[in-house]
C-alpha positions as CSV (number, residue, x, y, z in Angstrom):
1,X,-15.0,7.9,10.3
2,X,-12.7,6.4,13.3
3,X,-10.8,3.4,12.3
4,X,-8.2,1.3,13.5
5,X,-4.5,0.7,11.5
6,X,-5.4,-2.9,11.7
7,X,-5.6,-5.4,9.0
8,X,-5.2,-5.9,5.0
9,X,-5.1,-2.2,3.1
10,X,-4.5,-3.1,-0.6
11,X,-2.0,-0.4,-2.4
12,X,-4.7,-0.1,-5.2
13,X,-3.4,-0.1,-8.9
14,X,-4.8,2.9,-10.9
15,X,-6.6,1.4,-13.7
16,X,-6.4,3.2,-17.1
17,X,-8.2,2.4,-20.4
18,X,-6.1,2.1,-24.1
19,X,-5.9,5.9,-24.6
20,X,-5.0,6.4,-21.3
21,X,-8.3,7.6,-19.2
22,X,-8.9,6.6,-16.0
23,X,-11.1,3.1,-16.2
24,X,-13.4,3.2,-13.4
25,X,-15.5,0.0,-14.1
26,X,-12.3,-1.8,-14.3
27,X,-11.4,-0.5,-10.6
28,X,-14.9,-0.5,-9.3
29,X,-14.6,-4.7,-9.9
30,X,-11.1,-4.6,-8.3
31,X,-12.0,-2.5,-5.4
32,X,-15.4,-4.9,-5.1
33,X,-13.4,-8.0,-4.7
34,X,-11.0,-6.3,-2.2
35,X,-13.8,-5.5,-0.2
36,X,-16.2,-9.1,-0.8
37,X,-12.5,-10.8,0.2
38,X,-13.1,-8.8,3.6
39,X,-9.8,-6.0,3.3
40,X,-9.7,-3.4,6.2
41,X,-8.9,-0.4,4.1
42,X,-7.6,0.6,1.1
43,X,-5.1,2.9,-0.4
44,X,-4.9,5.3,-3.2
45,X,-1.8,7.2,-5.0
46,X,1.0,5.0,-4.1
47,X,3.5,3.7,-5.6
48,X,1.3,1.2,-7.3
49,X,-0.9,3.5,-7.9
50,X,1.2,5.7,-10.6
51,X,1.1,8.1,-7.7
52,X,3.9,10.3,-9.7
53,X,1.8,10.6,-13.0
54,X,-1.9,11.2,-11.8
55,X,-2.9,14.4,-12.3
56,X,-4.9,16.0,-9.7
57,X,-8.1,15.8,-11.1
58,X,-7.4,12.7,-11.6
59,X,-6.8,11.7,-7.8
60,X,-10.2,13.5,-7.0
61,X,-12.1,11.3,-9.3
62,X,-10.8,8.2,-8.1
63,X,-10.9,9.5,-3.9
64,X,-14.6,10.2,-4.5
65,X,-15.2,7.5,-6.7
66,X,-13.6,5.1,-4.0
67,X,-15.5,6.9,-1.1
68,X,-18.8,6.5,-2.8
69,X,-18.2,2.5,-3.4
70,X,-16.8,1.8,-0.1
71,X,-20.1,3.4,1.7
72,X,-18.4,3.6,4.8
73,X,-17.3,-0.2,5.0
74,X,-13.6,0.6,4.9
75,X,-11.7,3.7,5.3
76,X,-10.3,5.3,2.0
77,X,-6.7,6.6,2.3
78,X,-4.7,9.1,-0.1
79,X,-1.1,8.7,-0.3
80,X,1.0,11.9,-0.3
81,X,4.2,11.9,-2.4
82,X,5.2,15.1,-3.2
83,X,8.8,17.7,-3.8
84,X,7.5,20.2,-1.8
85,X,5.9,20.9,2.0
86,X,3.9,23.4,0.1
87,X,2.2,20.9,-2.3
88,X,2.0,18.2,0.3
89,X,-0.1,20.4,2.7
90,X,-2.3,20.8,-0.2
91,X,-2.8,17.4,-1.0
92,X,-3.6,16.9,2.9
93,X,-6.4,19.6,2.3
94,X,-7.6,18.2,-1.0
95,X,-7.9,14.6,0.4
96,X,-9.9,16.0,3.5
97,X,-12.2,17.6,1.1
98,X,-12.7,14.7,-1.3
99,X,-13.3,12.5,1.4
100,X,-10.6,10.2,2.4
101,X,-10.5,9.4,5.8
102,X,-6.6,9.3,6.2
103,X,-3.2,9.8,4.5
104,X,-0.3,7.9,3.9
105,X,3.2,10.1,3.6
106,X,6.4,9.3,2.1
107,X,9.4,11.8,2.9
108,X,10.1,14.8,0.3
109,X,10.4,13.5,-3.2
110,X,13.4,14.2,-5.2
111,X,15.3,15.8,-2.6
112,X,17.4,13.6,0.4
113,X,16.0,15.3,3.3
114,X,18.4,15.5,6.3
115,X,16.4,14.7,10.3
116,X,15.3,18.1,10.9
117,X,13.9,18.4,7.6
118,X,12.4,15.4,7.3
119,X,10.6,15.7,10.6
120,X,10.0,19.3,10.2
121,X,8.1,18.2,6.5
122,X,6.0,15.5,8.6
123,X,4.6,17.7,11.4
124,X,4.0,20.5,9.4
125,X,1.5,18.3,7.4
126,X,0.6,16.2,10.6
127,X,-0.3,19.8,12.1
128,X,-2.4,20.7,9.4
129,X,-5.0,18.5,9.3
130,X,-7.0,15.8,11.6
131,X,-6.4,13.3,9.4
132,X,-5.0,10.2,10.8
133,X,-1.5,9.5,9.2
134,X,0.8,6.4,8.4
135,X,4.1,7.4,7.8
136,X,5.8,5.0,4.5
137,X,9.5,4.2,5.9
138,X,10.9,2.8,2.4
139,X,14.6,4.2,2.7
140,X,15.5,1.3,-0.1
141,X,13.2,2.9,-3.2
142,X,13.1,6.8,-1.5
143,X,16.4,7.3,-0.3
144,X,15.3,8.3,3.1
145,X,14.8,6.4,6.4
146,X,12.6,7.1,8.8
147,X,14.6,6.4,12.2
148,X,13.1,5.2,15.3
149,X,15.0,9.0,16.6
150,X,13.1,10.7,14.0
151,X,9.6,8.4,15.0
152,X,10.5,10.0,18.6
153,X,10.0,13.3,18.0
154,X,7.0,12.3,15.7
155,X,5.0,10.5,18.3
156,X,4.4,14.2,20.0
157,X,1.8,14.4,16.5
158,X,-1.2,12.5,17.8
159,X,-2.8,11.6,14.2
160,X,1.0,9.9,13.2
161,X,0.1,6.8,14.4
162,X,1.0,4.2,11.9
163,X,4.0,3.2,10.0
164,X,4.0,1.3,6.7
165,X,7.2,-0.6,7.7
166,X,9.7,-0.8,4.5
167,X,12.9,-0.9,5.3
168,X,13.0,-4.7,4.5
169,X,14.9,-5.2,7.8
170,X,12.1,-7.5,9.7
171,X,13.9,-6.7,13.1
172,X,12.8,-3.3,13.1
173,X,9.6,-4.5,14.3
174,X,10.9,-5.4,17.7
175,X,13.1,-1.9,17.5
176,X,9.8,0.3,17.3
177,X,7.9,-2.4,20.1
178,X,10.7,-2.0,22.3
179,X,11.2,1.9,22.1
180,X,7.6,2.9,21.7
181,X,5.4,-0.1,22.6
182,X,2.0,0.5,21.1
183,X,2.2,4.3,20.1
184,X,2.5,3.3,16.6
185,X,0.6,0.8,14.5
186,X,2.9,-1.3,12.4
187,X,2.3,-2.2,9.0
188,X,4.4,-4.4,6.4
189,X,4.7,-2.8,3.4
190,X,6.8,-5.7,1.7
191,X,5.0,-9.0,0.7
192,X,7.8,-11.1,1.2
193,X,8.1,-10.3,4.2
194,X,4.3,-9.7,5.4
195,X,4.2,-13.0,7.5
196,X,7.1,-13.0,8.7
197,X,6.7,-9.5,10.4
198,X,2.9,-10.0,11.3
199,X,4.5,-12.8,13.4
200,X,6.7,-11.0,15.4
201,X,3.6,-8.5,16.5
202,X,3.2,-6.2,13.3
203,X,-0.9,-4.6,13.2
204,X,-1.4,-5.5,9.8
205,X,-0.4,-5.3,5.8
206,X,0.0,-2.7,2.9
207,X,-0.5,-5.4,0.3
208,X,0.3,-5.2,-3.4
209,X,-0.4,-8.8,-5.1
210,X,-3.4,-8.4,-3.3
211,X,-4.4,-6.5,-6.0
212,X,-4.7,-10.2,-7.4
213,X,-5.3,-11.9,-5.0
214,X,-7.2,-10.9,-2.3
215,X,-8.8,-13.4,-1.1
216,X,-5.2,-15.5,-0.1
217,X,-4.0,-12.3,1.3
218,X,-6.6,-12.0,4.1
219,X,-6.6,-15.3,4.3
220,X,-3.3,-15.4,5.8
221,X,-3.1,-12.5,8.0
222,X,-6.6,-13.6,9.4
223,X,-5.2,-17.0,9.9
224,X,-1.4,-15.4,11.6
225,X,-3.6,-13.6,13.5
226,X,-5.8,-16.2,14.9
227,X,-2.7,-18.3,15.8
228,X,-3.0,-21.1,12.6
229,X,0.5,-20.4,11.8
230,X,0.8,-23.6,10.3
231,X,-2.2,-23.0,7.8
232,X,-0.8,-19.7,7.1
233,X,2.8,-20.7,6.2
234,X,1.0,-23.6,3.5
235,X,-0.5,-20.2,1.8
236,X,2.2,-18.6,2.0
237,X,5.0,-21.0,0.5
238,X,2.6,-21.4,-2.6
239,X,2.0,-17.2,-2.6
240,X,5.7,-16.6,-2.4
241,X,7.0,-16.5,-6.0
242,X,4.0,-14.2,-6.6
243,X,4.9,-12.2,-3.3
244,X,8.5,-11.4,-5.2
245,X,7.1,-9.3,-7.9
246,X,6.0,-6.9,-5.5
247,X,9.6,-6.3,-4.7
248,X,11.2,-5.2,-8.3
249,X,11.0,-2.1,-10.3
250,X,8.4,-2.6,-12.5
251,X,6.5,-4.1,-9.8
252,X,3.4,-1.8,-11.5
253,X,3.5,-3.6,-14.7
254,X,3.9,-7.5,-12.7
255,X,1.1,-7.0,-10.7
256,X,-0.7,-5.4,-13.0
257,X,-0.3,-8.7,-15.7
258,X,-1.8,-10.7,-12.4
259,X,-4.4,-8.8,-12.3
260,X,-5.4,-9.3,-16.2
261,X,-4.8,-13.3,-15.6
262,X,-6.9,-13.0,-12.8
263,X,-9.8,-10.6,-14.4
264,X,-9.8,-8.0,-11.9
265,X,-7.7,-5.5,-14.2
266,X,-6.0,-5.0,-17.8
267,X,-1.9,-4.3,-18.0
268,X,-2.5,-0.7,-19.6
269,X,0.4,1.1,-17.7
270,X,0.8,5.5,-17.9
271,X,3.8,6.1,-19.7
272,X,7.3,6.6,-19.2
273,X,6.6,2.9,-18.1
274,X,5.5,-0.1,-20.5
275,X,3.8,-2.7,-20.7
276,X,5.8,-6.0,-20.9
277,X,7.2,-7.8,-23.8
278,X,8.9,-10.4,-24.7
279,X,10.8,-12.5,-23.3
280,X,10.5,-10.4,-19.9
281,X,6.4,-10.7,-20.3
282,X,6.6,-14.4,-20.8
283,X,8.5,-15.3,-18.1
284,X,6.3,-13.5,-15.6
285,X,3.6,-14.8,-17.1
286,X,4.6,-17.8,-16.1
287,X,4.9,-17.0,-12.9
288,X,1.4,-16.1,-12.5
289,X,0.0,-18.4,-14.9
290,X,2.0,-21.5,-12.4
291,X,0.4,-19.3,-9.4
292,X,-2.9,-19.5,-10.8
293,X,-2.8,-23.4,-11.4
294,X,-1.8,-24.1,-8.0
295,X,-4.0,-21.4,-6.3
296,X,-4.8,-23.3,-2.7
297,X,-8.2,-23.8,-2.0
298,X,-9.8,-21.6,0.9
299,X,-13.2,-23.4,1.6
């Protein structure tokens, strides 16, 4: 299916049962209310989504599980976040096969790639497939940046045409609009920072407390986008202490406790991580449960 980068793509949590099985129902009614709430896209595999511990068979259920539910609405896209160019250009031929309809692409995993081989690792994969491709420029949890000299030599792949904008430096917005004008959708891939850069001209949103809260997260990048700053920015000053646990380690088990509060998910985590305890659990809860009493209403 064409589509455009434009718009809301939630970073979908994977949703797992108490011994640790993939819990479709659970995700089906997540990925429902992303989609009733009116999302553009959505993405599996990232770094909410346990990307590192799903196995592969795993990743094919939930691609053609996704596929099947979204019935064309919304285009389904597979992140690839792997150690080797060898494995990634697999994933790029498993996710054409399963049925996603684009890819998202962090550099090489556990290895700091210099320029040539980090561009060299993107267009061998961009050259592989037709797949569109958003390139995930997160230097401060990968180690690597993606830099607008690096994006030069990229834009001679025609399906690298997005960026999921990471760097938490909300100026580098204007960089990529003044070196490459439109060649690249931009996408924020920080929630803290998600009105801020869809201001200054960014396409749209990799969202994570979407997850949540979907409804207040289109909300205000349809609003932004229609020019109701002033409506947006009252959304946004009550989503902001919510926004911040997208932006810590353990953002997987924060949002994932919102989700439970809210009823579109349960806090079972894959191990090495845990689910919260304590004092740490409490305090986020808090967070939410504050969130939640204060929730804005949307009409």
């Amino acid at each position: 299916m064409h589509f455009e980068w434009n718009g809301v793509f939630p970073a979908l949590t994977t949703k797992f049962t108490a011994d640790d099985q993939l819990d479709l129902p659970v995700f089906e009614k997540n990925l429902q209310a992303q989609l009733n709430a009116g999302v553009h896209g959505i993405v599996l595999g990232g770094t909410l989504g346990e990307a590192s511990v799903l196995t592969t068979a795993e990743k094919e259920q939930l691609v053609q599980f996704a596929v099947e539910k979204c019935a064309g609405k919304v285009p389904v896209i597979l992140n690839i976040a792997e150690g080797s160019t060898r494995e990634a250009l697999q994933q790029a031929v498993n996710a054409k096969t399963w049925g996603a309809q684009g890819l998202m692409m962090l550099p090489p995993m556990r290895y700091k790639s210099d320029h040539r081989e980090t561009v060299t690792y993107f267009k061998t994969v961009a050259d592989s497939t037709d797949l569109p491709i958003m390139i995930y420029n997160n230097p401060v949890d990968y180690k690597i940046e993606v830099t607008l000299d690096m994006f030069a030599e990229l834009a001679a792949c025609k399906n690298i045409n997005a960026v999921k904008e990471s760097t938490r430096d909300v100026t580098n917005v204007t960089r990529m609009r003044n070196r490459f004008g439109d060649r690249f959708k931009l996408l924020c891939g920080v929630d803290t920072l998600a009105m801020e850069e869809l201001c200054l001209g960014a396409d749209g949103w990799v969202a994570g407390l979407v997850c949540a809260f979907p409804k207040e997260t289109v909300a205000i990048y349809n609003l932004v986008k229609a020019g109701r700053i002033a409506e947006a920015t009252g959304i946004y000053r009550w989503f902001m202490p919510l926004l911040e646990l997208d932006i810590h380690p353990k953002l997987v088990q924060y949002i994932k406790l919102a989700e439970a509060q809210v009823g579109l998910g349960s806090e079972y985590v894959r191990a090495p991580r845990l689910a919260l305890t304590g004092k740490e659990r409490e305090d986020i809860l808090k967070i939410i449960t504050d969130g939640i009493a204060a929730r804005p209403n949307l009409g």
